[in-house]
DRENLUM-282800 format. One record per atom (N, C-alpha, C): residue number from 1; x, y, z; residue in three letters; atom name. Coordinates in steps of 0.05 Angstrom, whole numbers, plus 32768, in hexadecimal, padded with zeros to 4 digits. Layout:
# residues N
+-----+------+------+------+---------+-------+
! num !    u !    v !    w ! residuo ! atomo !
+-----+------+------+------+---------+-------+
! NUM !    X !    Y !    Z !     ALA !    CA !
...
+-----+------+------+------+---------+-------+
END
This chain:
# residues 81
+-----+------+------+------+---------+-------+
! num !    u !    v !    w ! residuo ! atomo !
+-----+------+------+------+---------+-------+
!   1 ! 8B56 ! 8268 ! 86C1 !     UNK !     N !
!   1 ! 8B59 ! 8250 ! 86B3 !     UNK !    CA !
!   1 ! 8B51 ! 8254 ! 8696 !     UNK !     C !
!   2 ! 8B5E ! 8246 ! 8687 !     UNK !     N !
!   2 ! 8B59 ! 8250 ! 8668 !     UNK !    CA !
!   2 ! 8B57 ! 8238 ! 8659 !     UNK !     C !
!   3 ! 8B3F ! 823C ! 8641 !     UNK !     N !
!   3 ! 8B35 ! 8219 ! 8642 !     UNK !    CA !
!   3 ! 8B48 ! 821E ! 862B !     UNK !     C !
!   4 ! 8B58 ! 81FB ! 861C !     UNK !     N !
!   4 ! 8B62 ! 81FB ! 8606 !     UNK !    CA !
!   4 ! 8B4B ! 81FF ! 85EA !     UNK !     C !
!   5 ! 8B4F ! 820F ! 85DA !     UNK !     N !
!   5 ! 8B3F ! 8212 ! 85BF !     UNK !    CA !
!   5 ! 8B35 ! 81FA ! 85B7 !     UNK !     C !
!   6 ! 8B48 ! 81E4 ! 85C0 !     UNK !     N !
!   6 ! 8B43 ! 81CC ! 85A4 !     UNK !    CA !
!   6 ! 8B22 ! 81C2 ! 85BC !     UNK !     C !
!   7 ! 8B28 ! 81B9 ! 85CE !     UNK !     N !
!   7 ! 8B0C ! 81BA ! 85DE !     UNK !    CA !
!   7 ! 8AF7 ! 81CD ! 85E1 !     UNK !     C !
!   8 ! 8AFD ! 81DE ! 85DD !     UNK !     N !
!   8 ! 8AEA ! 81F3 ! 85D5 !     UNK !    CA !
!   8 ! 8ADA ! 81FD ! 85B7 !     UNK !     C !
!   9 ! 8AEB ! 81EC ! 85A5 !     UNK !     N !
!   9 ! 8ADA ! 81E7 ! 8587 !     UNK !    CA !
!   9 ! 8AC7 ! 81C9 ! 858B !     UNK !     C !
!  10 ! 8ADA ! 81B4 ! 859B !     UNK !     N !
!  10 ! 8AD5 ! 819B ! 858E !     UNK !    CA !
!  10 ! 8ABC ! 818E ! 85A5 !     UNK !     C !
!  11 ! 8AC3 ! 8198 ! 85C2 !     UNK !     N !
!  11 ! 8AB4 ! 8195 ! 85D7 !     UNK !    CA !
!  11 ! 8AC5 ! 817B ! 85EB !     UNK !     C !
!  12 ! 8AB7 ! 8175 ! 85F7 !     UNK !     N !
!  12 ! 8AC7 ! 8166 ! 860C !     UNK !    CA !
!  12 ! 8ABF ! 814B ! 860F !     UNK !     C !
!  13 ! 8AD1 ! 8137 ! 8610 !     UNK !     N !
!  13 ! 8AC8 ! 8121 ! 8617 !     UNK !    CA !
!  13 ! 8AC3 ! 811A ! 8631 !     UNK !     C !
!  14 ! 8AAB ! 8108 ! 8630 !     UNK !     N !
!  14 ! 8A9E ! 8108 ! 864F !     UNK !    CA !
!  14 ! 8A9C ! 80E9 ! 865A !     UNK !     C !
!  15 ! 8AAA ! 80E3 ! 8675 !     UNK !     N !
!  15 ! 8AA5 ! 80C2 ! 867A !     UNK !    CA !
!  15 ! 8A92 ! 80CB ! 8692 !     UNK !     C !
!  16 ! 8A75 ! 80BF ! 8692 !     UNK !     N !
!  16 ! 8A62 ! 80BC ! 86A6 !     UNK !    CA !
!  16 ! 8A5A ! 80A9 ! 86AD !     UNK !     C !
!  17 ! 8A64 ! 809F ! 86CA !     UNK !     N !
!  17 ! 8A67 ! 8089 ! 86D9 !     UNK !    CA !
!  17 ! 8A42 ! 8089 ! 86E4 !     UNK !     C !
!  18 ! 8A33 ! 806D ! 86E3 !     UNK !     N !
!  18 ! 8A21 ! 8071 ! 86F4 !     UNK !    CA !
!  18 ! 8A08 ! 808A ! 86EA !     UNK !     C !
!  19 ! 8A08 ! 808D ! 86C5 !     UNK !     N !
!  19 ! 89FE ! 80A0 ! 86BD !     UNK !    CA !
!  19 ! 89E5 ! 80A9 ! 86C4 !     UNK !     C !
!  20 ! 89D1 ! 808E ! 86CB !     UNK !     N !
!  20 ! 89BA ! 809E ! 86D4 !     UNK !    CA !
!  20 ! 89A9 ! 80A7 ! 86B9 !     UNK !     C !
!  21 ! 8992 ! 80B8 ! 86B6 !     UNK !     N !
!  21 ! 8985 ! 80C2 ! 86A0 !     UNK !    CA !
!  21 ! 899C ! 80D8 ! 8696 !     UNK !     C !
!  22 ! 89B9 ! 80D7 ! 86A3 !     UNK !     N !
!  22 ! 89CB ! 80F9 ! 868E !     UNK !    CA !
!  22 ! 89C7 ! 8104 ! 869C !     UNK !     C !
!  23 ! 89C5 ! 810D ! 86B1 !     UNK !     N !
!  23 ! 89C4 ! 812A ! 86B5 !     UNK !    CA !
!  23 ! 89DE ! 8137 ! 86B7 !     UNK !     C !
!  24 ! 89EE ! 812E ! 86B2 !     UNK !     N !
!  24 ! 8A05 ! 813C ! 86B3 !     UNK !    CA !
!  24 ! 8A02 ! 8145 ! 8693 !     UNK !     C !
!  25 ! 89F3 ! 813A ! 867C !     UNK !     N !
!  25 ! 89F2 ! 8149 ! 8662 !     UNK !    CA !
!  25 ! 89E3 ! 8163 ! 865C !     UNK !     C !
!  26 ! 89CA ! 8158 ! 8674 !     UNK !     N !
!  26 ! 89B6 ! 816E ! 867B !     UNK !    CA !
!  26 ! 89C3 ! 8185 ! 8683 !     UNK !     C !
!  27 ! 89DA ! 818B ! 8696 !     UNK !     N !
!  27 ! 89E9 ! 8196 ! 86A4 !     UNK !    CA !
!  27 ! 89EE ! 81A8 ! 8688 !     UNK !     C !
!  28 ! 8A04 ! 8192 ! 8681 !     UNK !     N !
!  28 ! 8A18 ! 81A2 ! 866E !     UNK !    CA !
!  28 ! 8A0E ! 81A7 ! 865D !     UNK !     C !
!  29 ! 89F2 ! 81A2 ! 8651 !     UNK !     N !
!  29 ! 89E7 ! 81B5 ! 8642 !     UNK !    CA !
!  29 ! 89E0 ! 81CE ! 863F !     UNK !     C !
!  30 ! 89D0 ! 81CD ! 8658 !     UNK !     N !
!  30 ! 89D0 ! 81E9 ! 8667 !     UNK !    CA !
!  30 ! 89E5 ! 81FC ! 8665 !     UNK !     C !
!  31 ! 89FB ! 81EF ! 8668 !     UNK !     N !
!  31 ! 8A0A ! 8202 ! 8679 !     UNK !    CA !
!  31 ! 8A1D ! 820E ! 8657 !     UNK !     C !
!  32 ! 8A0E ! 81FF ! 8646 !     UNK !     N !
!  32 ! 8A1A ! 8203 ! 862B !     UNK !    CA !
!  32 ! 8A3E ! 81FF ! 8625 !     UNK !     C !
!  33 ! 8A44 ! 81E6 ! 8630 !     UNK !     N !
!  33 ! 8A5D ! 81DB ! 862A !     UNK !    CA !
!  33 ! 8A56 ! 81C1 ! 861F !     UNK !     C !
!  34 ! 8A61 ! 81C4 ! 8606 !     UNK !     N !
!  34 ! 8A67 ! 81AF ! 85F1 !     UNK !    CA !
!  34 ! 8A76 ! 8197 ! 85F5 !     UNK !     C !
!  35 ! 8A63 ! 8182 ! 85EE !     UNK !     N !
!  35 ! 8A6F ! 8166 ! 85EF !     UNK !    CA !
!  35 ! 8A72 ! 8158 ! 85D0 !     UNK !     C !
!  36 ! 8A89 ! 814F ! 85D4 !     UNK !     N !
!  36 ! 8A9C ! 8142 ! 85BF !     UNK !    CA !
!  36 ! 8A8F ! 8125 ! 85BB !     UNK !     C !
!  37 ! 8A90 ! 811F ! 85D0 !     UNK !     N !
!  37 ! 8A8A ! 80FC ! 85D9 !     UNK !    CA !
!  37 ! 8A79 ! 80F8 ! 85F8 !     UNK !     C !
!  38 ! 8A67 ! 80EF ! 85FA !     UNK !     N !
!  38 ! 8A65 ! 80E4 ! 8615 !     UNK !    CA !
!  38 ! 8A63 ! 80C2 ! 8618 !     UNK !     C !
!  39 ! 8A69 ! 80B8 ! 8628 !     UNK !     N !
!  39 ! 8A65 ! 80A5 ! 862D !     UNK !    CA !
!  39 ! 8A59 ! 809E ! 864C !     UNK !     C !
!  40 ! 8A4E ! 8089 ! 8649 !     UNK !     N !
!  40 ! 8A3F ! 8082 ! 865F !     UNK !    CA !
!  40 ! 8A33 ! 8068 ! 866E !     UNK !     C !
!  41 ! 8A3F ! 8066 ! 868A !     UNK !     N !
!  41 ! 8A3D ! 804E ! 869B !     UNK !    CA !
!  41 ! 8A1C ! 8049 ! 86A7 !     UNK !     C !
!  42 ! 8A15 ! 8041 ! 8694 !     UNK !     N !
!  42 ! 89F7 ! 8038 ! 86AC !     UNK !    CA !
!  42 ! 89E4 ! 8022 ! 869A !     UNK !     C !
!  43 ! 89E0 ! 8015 ! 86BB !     UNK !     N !
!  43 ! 89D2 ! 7FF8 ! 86B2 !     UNK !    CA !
!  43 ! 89B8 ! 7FF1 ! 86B6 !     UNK !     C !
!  44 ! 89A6 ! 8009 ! 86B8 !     UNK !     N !
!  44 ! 8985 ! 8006 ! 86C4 !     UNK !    CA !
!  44 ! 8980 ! 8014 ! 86AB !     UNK !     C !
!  45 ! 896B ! 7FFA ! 86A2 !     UNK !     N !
!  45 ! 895D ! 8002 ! 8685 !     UNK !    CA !
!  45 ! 8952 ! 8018 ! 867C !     UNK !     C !
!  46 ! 8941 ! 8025 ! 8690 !     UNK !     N !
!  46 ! 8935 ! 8034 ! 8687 !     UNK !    CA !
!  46 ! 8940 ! 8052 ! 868C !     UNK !     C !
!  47 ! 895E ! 8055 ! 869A !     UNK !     N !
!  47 ! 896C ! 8068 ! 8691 !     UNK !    CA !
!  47 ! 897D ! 8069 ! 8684 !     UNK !     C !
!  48 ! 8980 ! 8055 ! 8673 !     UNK !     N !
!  48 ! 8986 ! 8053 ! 8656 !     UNK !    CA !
!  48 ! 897B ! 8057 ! 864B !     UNK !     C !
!  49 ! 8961 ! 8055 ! 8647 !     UNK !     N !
!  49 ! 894A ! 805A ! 8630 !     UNK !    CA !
!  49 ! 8940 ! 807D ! 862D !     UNK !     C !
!  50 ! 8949 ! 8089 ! 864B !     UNK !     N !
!  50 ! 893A ! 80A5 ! 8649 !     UNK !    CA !
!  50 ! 8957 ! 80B2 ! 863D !     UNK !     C !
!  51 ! 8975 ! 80A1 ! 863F !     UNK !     N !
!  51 ! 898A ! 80AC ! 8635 !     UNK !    CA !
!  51 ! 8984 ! 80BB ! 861F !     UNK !     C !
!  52 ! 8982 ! 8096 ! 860D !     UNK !     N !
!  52 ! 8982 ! 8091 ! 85F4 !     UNK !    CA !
!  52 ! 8969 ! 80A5 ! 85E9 !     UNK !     C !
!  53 ! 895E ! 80AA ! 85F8 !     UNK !     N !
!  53 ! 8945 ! 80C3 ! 85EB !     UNK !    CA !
!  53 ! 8954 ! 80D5 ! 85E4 !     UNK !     C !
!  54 ! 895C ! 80E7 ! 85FA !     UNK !     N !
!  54 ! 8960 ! 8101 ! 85FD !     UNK !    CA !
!  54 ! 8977 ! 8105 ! 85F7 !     UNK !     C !
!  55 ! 898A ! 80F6 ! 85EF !     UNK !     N !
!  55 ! 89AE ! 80FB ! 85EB !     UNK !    CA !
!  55 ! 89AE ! 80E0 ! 85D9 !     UNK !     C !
!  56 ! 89AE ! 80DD ! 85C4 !     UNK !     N !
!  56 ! 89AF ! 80C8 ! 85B3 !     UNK !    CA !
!  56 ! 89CC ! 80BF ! 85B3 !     UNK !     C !
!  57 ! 89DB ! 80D8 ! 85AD !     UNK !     N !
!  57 ! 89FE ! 80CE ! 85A5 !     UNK !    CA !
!  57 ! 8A0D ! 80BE ! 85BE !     UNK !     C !
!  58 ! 89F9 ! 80BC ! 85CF !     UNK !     N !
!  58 ! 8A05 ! 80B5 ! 85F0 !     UNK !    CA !
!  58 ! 8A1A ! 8099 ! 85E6 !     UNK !     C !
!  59 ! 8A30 ! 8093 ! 85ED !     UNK !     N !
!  59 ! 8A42 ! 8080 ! 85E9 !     UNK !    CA !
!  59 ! 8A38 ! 806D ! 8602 !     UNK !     C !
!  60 ! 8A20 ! 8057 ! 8608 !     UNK !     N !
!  60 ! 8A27 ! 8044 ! 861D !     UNK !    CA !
!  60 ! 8A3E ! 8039 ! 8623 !     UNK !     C !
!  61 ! 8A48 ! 802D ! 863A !     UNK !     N !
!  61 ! 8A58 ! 801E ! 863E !     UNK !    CA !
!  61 ! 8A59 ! 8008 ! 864F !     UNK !     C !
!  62 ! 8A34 ! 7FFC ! 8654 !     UNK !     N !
!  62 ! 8A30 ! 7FF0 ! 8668 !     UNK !    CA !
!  62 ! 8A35 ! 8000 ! 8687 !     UNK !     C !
!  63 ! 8A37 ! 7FE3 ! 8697 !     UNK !     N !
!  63 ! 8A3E ! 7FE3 ! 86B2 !     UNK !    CA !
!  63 ! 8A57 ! 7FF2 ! 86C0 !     UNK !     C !
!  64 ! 8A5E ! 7FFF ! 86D9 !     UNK !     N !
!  64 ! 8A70 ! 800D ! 86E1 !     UNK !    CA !
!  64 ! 8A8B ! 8004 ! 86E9 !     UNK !     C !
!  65 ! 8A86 ! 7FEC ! 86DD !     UNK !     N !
!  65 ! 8AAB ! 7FDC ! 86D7 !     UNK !    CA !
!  65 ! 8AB2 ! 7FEE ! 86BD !     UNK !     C !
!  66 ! 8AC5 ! 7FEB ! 86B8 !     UNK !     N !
!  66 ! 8AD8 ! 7FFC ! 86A6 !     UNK !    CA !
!  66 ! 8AD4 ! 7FE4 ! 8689 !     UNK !     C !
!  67 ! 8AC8 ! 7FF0 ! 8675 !     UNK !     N !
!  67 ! 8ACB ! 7FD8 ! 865A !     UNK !    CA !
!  67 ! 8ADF ! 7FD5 ! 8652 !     UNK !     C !
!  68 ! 8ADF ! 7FB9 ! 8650 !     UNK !     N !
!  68 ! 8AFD ! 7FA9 ! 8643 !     UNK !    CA !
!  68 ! 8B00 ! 7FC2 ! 8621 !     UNK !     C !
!  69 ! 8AF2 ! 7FC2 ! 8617 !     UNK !     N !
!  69 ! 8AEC ! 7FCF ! 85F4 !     UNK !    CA !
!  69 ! 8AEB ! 7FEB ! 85F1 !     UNK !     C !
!  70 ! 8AF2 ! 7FF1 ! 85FD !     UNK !     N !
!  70 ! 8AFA ! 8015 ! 85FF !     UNK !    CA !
!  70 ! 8B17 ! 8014 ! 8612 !     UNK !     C !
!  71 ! 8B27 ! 8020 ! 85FF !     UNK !     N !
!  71 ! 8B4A ! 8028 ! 8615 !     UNK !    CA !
!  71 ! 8B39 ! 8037 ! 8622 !     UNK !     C !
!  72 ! 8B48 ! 8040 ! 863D !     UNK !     N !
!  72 ! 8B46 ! 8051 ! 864A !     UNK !    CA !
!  72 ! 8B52 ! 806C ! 8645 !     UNK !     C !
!  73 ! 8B6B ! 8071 ! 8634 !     UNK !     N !
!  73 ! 8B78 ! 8081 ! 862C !     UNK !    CA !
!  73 ! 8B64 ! 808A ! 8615 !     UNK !     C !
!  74 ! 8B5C ! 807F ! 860A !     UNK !     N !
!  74 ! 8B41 ! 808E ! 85F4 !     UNK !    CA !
!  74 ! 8B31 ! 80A2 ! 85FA !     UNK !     C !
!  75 ! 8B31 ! 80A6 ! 8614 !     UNK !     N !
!  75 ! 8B1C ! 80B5 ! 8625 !     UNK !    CA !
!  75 ! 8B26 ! 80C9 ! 8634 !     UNK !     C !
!  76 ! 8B42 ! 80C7 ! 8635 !     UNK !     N !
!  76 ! 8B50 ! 80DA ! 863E !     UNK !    CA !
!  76 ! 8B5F ! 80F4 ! 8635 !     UNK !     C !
!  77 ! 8B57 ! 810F ! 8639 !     UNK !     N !
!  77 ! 8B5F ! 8125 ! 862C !     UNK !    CA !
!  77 ! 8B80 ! 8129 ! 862E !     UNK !     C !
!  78 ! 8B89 ! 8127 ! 8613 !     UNK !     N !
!  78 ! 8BB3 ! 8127 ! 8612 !     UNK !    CA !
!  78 ! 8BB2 ! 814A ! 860C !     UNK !     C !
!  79 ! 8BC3 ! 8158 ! 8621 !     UNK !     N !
!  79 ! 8BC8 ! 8168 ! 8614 !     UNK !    CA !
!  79 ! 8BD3 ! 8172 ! 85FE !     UNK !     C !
!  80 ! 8BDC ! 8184 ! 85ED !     UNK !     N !
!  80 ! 8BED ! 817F ! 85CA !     UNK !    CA !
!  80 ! 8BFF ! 818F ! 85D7 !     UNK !     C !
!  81 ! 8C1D ! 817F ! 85CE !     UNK !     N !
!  81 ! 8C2E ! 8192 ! 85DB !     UNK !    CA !
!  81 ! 8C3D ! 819A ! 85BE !     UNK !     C !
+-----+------+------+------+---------+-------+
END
């Protein structure tokens, strides 16, 4: 598998359903793959608040209904043909 360059300078955009404190940022930190954007579904305060600590750029998006204020196509990687 061979990643495209332009994701591999810019990093990846990430939709996290049900985010929890990130650990999927924790993850991909680790694992040293670059994020472009993340955004994130979660509605218990205070894992928003350890978010908002530790990953400031985190994009909320509320609750795990889909927001009216973000396309969905915004979030989706187009290949360049």
């Amino acid at each position: 598998m061979t990643i495209d360059p332009t994701i591999q300078s810019k990093g990846y955009t990430v939709l996290s359903l049900f985010d929890g404190m990130s650990c999927g940022q924790i993850a991909l930190k680790k694992l040293g793959i670059k994020v472009f954007k993340y955004f994130a579904s979660e509605i218990k305060p205070h894992a928003i608040r350890v978010t908002k600590h530790n990953f400031p750029d985190t994009i909320h998006i509320g609750d795990g209904q889909f927001p009216k204020d973000i396309p969905i196509s915004s979030l989706m990687w187009k290949p360049q043909m």
